[in-house]
C-alpha positions in Angstrom: 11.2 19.7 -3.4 7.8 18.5 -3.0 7.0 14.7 -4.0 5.3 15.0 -7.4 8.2 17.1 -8.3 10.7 14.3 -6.7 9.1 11.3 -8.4 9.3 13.1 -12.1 13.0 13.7 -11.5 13.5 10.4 -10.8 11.9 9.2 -14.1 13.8 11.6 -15.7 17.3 10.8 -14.3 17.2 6.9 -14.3 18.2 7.1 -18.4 20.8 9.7 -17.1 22.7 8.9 -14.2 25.1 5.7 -14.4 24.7 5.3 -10.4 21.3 3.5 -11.1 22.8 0.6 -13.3 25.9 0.9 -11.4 24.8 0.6 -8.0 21.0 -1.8 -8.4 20.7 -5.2 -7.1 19.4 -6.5 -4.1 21.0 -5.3 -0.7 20.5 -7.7 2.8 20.1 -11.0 3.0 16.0 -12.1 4.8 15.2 -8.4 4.8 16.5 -5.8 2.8 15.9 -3.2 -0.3 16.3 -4.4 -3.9 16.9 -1.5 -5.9 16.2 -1.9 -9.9 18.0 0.0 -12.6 14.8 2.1 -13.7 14.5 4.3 -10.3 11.9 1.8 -8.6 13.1 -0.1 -5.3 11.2 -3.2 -3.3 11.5 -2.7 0.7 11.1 -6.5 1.7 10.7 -8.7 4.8 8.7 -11.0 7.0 5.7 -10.7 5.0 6.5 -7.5 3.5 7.1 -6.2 0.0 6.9 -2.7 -0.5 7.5 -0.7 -4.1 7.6 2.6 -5.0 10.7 4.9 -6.7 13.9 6.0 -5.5 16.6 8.8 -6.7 19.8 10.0 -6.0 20.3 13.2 -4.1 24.2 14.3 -3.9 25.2 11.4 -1.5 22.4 10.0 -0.5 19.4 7.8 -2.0 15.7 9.5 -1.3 13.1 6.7 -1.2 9.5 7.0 -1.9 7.4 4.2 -1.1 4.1 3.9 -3.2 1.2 4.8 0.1 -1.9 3.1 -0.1 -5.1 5.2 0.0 -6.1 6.0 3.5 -9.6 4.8 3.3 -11.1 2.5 0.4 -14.8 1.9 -0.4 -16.8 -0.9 -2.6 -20.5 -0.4 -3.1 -23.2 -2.4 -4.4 -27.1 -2.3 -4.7 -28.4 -4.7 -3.3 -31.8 -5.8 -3.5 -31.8 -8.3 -1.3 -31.6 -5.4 1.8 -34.4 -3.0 0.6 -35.2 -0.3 2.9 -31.7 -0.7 5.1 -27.8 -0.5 4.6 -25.4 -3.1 5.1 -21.4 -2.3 5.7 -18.8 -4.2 6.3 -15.7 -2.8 8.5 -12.3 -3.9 7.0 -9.6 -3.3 9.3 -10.6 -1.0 10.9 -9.7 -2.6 14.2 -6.2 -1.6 13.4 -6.3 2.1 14.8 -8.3 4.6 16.5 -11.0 5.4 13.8 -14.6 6.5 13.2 -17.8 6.7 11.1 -20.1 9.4 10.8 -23.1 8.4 8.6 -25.5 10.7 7.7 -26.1 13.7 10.3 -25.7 11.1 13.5 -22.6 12.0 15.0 -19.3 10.6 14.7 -18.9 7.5 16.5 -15.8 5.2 17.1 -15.9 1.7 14.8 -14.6 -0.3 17.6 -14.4 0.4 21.7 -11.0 1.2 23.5 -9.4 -1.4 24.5 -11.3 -3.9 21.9 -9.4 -7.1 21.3 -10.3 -10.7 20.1 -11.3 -9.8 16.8 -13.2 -12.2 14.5 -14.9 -10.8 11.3 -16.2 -10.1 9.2 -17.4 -7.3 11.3 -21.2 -6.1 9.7 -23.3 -3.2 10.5 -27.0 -2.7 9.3 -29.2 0.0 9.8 -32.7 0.5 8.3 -33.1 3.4 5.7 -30.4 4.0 3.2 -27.7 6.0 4.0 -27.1 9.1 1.6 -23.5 10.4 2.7 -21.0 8.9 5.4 -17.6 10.1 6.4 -14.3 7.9 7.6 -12.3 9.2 10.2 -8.6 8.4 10.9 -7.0 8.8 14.5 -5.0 11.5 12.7 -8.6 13.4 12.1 -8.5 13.0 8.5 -11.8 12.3 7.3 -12.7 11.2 3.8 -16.7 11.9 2.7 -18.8 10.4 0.1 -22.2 11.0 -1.2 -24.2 8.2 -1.6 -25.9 9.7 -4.9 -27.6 6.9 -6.6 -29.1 4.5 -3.6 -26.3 2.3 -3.1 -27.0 0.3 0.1 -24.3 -2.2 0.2 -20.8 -0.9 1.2 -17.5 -2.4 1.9 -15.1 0.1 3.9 -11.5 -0.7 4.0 -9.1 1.3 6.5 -5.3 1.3 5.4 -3.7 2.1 8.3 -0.6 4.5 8.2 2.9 2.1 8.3 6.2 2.8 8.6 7.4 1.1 5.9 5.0 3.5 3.7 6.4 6.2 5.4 9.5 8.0 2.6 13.0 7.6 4.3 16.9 7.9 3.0 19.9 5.9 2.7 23.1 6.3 1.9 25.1 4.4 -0.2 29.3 3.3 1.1 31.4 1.8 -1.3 34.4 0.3 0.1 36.5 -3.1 -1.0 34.5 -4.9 1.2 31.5 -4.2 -1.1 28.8 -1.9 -0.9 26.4 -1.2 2.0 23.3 1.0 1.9 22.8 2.3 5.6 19.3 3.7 6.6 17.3 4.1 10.1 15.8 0.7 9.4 19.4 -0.6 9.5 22.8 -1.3 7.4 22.2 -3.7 4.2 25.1 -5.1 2.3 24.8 -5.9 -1.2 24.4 -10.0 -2.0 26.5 -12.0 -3.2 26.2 -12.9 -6.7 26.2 -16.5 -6.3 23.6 -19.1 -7.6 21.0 -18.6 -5.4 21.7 -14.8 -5.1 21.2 -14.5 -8.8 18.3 -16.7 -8.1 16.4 -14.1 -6.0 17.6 -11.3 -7.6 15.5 -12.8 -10.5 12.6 -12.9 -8.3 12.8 -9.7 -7.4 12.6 -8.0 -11.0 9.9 -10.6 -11.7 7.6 -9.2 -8.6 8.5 -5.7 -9.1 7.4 -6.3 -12.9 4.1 -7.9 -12.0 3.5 -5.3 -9.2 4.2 -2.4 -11.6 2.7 -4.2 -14.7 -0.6 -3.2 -12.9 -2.2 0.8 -13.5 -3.5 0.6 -9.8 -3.3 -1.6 -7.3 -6.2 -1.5 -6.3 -9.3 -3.6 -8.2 -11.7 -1.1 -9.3 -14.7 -3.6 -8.9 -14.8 -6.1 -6.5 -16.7 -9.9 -6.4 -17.7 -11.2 -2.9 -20.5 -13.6 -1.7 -23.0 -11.9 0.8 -20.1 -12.7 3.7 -17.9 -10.3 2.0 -15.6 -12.8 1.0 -14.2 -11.5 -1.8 -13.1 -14.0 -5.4 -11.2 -13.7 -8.4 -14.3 -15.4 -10.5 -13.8 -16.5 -14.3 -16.8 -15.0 -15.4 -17.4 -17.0 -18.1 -18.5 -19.8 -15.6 -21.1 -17.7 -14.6 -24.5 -16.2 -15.5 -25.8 -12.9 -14.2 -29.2 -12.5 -12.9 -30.8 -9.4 -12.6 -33.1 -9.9 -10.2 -30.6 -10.5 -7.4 -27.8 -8.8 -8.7 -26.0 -11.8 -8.8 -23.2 -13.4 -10.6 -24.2 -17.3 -10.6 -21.9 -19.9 -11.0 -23.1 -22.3 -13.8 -22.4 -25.1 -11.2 -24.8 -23.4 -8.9 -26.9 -26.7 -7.6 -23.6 -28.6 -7.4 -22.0 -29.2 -3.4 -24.7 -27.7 -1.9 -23.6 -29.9 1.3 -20.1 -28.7 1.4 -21.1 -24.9 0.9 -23.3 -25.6 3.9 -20.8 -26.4 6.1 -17.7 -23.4 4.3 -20.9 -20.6 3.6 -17.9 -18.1 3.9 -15.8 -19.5 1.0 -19.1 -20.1 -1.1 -18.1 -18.5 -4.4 -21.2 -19.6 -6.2 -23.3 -16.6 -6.0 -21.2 -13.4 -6.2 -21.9 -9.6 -5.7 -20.3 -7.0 -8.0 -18.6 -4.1 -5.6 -17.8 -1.0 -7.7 -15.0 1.6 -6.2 -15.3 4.4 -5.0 -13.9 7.7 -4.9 -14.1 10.7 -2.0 -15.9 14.1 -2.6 -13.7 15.9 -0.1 -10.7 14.9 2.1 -10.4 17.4 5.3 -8.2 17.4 8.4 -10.2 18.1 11.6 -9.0 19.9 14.7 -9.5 16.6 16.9 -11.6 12.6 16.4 -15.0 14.0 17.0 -17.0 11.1 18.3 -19.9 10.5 20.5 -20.0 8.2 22.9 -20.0 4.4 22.3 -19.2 2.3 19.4 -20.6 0.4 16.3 -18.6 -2.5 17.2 -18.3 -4.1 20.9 -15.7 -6.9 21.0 -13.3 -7.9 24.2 -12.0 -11.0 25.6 -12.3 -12.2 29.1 -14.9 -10.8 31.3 -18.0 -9.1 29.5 -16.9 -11.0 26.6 -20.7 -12.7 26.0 -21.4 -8.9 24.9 -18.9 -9.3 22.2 -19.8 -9.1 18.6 -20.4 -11.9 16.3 -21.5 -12.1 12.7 -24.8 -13.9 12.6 -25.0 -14.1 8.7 -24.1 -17.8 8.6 -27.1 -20.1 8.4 -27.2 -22.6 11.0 -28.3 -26.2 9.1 -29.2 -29.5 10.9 -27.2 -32.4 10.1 -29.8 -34.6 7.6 -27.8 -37.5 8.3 -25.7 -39.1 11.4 -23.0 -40.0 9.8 -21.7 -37.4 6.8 -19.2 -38.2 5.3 -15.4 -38.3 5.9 -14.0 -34.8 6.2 -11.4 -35.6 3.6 -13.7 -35.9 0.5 -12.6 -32.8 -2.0 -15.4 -30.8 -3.8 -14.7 -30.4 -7.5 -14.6 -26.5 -7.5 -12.7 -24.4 -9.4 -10.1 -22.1 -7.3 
């Protein structure tokens, strides 16, 4: 049974089968699976939550976890970079991967062994670049065409996790309780106490907000020109043409403060429209040339490390600013 075919089931049983009411609530205690009465399940942990659907399959429970898109890419125009292209790498310091832009060859984003990272991590190149291709270390490449002169890119790698991966479980039901046992481990269910109800009702309220949403995903984007990305109320803000620019209508206000946080200036923000693929291929092996865009290790050789040199360096107009602890009244 192949996945599409799996996941429609699922929606189709949940109304059906009596195991999913009988048999949801939240199993383990710090990490665990919740598993909701309408077929979806929450993997969660240390700084994980991860959705996606579940069903029933004779005696087991087959899970599949919603997977993020390999590669995702924003683009803008930008007219303050005329003749050039600007990208920023998001991380893609987190596997073995690789650009190929234009009819240059492939190259590697960052160089084996590459460690002390500090973004954000931008690469410009004059002329603008009409189509580019992102290359996983499982030689899955992703291309686009750049069709209508964007020159402004944000590339995201999404790199492959287990907890994305789909696994089983199966479910024992003893007087003791229940337990769903996995490969990740063996998960009682919780006690319905207090504050078991308590995070139970967290649970279905994340879930809800998670699946509330028709992608996860933003199809448009809003940074600064650090790639510092904002959730803006646009209605506190005027666009001008010229730049391309959302400007906040507080614009002229803590110009000293922004000075000093550049990246978390939210007053002049770039639009960043999504992107989809042309093609998706799997190569026979990571074709790359030798080198990388991005140089960066710790220790010796490490004054040949990268480091972003968009922040404007200001002299201090006055000897004695003020105390670190005055607030700025910005909006969040």
């Amino acid at each position: 049974m192949n996945i599409c075919a799996a996941l429609l089931l699922a929606t189709a049983a949940h109304g059906q089968d009596p195991r999913y009411q009988q048999h949801a609530g939240r199993y383990g205690g710090n990490a665990g699976i919740c598993l909701f009465e309408d077929g979806k399940f929450m993997l969660y942990g240390y700084a994980t939550a991860v959705f996606g659907q579940y069903l029933f399959e004779k005696d087991y429970l087959l899970f599949y976890p919603d997977q993020p898109p390999l590669f995702t890419v924003y683009a803008h125009k930008n007219p303050a970079a005329p003749g050039s292209t600007r990208i920023n790498f998001v991380s893609f310091q987190q596997g073995n991967t690789a650009v190929q832009l234009d009819q240059a060859a492939a190259i590697r984003v960052f160089n084996e062994g590459a460690n002390c990272f500090d973004g954000p991590f931008v690469h410009q190149q004059p002329g603008l670049v009409r189509t580019f291709s992102l290359i996983a270390e499982s030689a899955v490449a992703w291309q686009y065409q750049n069709e209508k002169g964007y020159n402004d890119f944000v590339f995201i790698y999404n790199q492959r996790k287990r907890e994305y991966e789909n696994f089983s479980a199966r479910l024992e039901v003893s007087n003791n309780g229940k337990v769903l046992k996995t490969d990740m481990g063996s998960f009682e269910l919780a006690r319905p106490d207090e504050d078991g109800q308590r995070q139970w009702q967290e649970a279905q309220q994340w879930k809800d907000q998670y699946f509330a949403s028709a992608t996860q995903q933003p199809e448009v984007v809003y940074a600064n020109k650090h790639y510092n990305s904002f959730a803006p109320d646009l209605s506190k803000y005027k666009y001008d043409s010229a730049s391309a620019q959302y400007i906040s209508l507080d614009a002229n206000e803590n110009e000293a403060y922004f000075r000093q946080n550049q990246y978390n200036d939210n007053r002049y923000l770039r639009l960043y429209e999504k992107w989809e693929p042309r093609l998706q291929s799997k190569l026979d092996a990571l074709p790359v040339a030798a080198g990388s865009i991005f140089f960066t290790v710790c220790g010796e050789g490490s004054e040949k490390s990268y480091h972003y040199n968009g922040f404007v360096k200001y002299e201090a107009a006055d000897k004695n600013p003020l105390p670190t602890t005055t607030v700025p009244n910005i909006e969040k």
